[in-house]
C-alpha positions in Angstrom: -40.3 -12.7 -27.9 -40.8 -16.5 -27.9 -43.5 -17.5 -26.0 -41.3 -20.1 -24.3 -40.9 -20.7 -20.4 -38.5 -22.4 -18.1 -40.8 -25.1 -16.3 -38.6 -28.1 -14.6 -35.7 -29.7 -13.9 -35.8 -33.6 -12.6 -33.6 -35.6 -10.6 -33.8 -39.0 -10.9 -33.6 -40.7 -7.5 -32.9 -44.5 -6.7 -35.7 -45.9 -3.8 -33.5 -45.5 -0.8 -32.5 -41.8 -1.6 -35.7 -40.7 -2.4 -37.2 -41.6 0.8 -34.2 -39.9 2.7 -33.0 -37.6 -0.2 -29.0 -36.7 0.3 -27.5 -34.2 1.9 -26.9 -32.0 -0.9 -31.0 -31.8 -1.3 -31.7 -31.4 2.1 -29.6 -29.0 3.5 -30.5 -26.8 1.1 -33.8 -26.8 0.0 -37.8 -27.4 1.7 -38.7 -30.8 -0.2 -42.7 -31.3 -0.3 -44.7 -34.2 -1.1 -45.7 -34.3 -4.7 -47.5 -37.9 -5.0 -48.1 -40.8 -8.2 -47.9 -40.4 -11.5 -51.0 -41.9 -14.0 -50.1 -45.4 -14.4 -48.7 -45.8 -10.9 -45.4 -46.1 -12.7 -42.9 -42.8 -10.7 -43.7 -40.8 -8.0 -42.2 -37.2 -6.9 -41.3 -35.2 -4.6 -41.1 -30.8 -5.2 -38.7 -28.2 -4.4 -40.5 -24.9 -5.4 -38.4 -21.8 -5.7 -40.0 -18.9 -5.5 -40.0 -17.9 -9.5 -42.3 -20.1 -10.4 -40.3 -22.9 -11.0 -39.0 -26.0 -9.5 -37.2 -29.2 -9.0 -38.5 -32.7 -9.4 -37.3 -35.4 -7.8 -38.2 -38.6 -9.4 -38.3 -41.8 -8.5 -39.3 -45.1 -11.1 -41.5 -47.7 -9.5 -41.6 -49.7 -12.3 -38.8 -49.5 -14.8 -39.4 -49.7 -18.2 -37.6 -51.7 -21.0 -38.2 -48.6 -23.7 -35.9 -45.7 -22.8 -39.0 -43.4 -24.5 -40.6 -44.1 -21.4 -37.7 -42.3 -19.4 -39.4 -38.4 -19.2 -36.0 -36.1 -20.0 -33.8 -34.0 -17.9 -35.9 -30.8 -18.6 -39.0 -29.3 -19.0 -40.2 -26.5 -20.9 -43.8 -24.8 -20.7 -46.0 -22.3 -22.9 -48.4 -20.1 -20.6 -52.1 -19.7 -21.7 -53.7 -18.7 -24.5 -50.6 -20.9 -25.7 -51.8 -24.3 -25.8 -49.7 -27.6 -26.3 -51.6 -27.8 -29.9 -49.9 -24.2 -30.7 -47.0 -24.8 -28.8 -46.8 -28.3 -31.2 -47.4 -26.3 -34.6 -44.5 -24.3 -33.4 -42.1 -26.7 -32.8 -42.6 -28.7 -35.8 -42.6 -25.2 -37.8 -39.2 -24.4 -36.3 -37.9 -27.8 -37.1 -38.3 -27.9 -40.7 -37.1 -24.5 -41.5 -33.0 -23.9 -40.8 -31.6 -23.6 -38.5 -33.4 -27.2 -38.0 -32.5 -29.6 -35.4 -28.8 -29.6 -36.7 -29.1 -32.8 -38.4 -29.5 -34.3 -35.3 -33.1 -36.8 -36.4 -35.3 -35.0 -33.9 -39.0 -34.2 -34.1 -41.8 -33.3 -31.3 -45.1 -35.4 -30.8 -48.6 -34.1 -30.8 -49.4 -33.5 -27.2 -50.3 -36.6 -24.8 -52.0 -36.7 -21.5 -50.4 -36.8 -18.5 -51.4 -36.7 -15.1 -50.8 -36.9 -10.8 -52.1 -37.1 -7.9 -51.4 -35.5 -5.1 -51.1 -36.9 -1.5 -54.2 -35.2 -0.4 -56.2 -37.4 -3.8 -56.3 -34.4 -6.2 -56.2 -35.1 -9.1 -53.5 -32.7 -12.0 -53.4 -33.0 -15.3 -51.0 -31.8 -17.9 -50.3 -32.8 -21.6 -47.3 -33.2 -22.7 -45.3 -32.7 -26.4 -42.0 -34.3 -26.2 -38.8 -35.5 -28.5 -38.8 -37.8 -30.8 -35.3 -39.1 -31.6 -35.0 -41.2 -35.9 -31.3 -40.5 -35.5 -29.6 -43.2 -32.9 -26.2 -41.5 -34.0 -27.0 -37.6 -32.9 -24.0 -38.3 -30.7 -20.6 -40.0 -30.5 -20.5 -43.9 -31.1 -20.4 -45.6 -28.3 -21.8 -43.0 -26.6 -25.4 -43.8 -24.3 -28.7 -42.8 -26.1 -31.5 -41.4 -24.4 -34.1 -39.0 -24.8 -32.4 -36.5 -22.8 -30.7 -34.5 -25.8 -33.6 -31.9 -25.8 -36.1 -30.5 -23.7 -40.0 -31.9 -23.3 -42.8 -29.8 -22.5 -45.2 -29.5 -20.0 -48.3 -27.6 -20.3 -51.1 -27.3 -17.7 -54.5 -28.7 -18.2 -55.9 -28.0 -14.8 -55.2 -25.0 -12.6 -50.8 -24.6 -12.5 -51.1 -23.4 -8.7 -52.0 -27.1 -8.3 -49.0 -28.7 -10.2 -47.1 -26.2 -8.6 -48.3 -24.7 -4.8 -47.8 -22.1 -4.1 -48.1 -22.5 -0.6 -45.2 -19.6 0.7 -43.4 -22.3 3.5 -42.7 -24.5 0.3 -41.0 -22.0 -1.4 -38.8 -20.9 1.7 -35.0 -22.8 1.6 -32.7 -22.7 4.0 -29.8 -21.7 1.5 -32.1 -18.7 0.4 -32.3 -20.2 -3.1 -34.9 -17.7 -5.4 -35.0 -19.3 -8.4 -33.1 -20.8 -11.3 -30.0 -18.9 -13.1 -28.7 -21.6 -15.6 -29.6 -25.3 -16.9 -26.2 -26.5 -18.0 -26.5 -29.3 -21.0 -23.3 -31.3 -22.3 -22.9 -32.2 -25.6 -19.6 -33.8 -27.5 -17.5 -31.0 -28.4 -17.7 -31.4 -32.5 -21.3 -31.5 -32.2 -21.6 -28.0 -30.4 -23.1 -26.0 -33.6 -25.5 -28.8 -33.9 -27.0 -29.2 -30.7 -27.1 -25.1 -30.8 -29.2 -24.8 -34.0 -31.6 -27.7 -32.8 -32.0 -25.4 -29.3 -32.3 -22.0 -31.3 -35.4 -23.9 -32.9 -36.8 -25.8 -29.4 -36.9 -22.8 -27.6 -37.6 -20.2 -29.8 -34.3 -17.9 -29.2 -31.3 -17.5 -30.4 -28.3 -18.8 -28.6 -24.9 -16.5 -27.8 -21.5 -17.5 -27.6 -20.6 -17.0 -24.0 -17.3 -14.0 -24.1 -13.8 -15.3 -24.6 -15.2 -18.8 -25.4 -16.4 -21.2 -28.2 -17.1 -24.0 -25.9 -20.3 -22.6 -24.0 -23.6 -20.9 -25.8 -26.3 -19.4 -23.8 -30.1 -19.4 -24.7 -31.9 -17.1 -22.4 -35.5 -17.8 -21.3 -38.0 -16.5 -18.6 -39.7 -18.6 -15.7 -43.4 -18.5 -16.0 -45.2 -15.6 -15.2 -42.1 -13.0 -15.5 -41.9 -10.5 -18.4 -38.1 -10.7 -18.5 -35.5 -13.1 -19.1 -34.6 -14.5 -15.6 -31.7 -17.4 -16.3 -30.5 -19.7 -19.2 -30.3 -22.9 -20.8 -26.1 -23.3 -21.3 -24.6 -25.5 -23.5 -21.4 -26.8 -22.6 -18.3 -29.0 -23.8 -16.7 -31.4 -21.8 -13.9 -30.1 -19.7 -12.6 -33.7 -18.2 -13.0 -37.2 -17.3 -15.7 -36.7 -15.2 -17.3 -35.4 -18.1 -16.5 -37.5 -20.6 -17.9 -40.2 -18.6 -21.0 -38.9 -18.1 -21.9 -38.8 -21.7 -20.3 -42.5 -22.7 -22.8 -43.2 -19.4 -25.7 -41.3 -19.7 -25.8 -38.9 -23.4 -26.1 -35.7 -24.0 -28.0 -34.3 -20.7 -28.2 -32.1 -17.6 -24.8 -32.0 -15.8 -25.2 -29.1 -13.3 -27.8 -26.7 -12.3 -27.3 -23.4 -11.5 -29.8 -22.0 -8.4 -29.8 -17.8 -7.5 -29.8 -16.9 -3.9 -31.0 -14.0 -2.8 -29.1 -11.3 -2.2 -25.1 -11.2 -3.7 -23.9 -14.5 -2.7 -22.9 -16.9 -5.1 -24.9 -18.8 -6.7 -25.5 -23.1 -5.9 -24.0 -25.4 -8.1 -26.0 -28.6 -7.9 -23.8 -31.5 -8.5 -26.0 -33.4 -11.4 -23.6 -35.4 -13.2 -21.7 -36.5 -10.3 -24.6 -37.4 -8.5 -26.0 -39.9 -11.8 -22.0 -40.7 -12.3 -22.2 -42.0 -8.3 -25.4 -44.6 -9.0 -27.7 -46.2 -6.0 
């Protein structure tokens, strides 16, 4: 079983919406403070659903000029014994045995500190292993080139309950949301057998070919602290212009997430790319 976690999913939010995040947010979800990053360059704010998981909502203080300073669309976590040193000698195992990263020029870097505090001045600390991209043409010429293509990691230093509360009135939506069922990625078409060998090495699993369909590959994974697989990373083509333009725009990324609510009812959408496709 991989030892491999869902962790995070951020949303990057311009000044004015994260101080009165849209509609889309707020009718469905409790948002809760989550404070400054080290280096006083983002702050956050959390929705926690009840798995374990959450939602970060980001916002940049103070841009920077490298995009290696932009933090991904996604995090990953290992839970303890599992450090960010093991977790590390994984990844860079995985990545130079086949299936590899898919001739796609990425490799992980040795865990880094990371940190926040909190409104109330605690102080969280994490370390961090992310991607490291030698191949600016992974993806279509022409095509926008960040490091959202693959997944970082995130793996606690102090207590998680702090990163995370677990404070039961933050974990309460109005939409009854539980927890996440899919992370949907979009990649270029010819690039789909890739972008699935570099995943089946990041997380550890093997991906599957969604039934009646080439164009979609699964990878399932477990939120932290469950012994069973709980939702899935899916990798998706584009299906139209909306899509299109989101990875001439913004590369290979996030373009949906997928939320469970409790009971039957269908699951949320969350509207990703058209909310990055829609700007400030």
């Amino acid at each position: 079983m991989t030892p491999v976690h869902f962790d995070h999913v951020l949303i990057q939010l311009s000044t004015p919406d994260f101080e009165s995040p849209p509609s889309w947010l707020t009718e469905n979800f409790t948002i809760i403070e989550g404070g400054t990053h080290t280096g006083n360059r983002t702050q956050n704010k959390l929705i926690i659903l009840p798995d374990n998981t959450y939602i970060e909502l980001l916002n940049i203080i103070r841009p920077q000029d490298d995009f290696h300073g932009y933090p991904g669309d996604f995090a990953l976590t290992t839970i303890s014994p599992f450090s960010a040193n093991d977790n590390y000698r994984r990844l860079t195992g995985a990545l130079a045995h086949p299936p590899g990263d898919g001739g796609l020029g990425v490799t992980y870097t040795p865990p880094q500190a990371g940190g926040r505090t909190t409104p109330r001045g605690e102080e969280i600390r994490w370390e961090l292993v992310r991607p490291s991209y030698s191949n600016t043409d992974s993806i279509l010429e022409g095509t926008a080139k960040r490091p959202t293509d693959t997944p970082f990691f995130c793996h606690d230093v102090t207590d998680r309950g702090l990163r995370v509360p677990m404070d039961p009135t933050g974990r309460k939506h109005s939409s009854g949301a539980s927890g996440l069922e899919a992370i949907e990625v979009l990649v270029p078409r010819e690039k789909v057998q890739a972008y699935m060998d570099l995943y089946t090495s990041v997380l550890g699993v093997a991906g599957r070919r969604r039934s009646g369909t080439g164009d979609e590959v699964e990878f399932p994974l477990r939120a932290p602290g469950s012994s069973e697989s709980s939702g899935v990373v899916r990798l998706r083509v584009p299906r139209g212009t909306e899509d299109e333009r989101y990875l001439r725009e913004r590369g290979v990324g996030v373009s949906a997430l997928v939320i469970k609510l409790k009971g039957e009812e269908t699951p949320l959408k969350l509207p990703i790319a058209a909310h990055y496709l829609r700007g400030p």
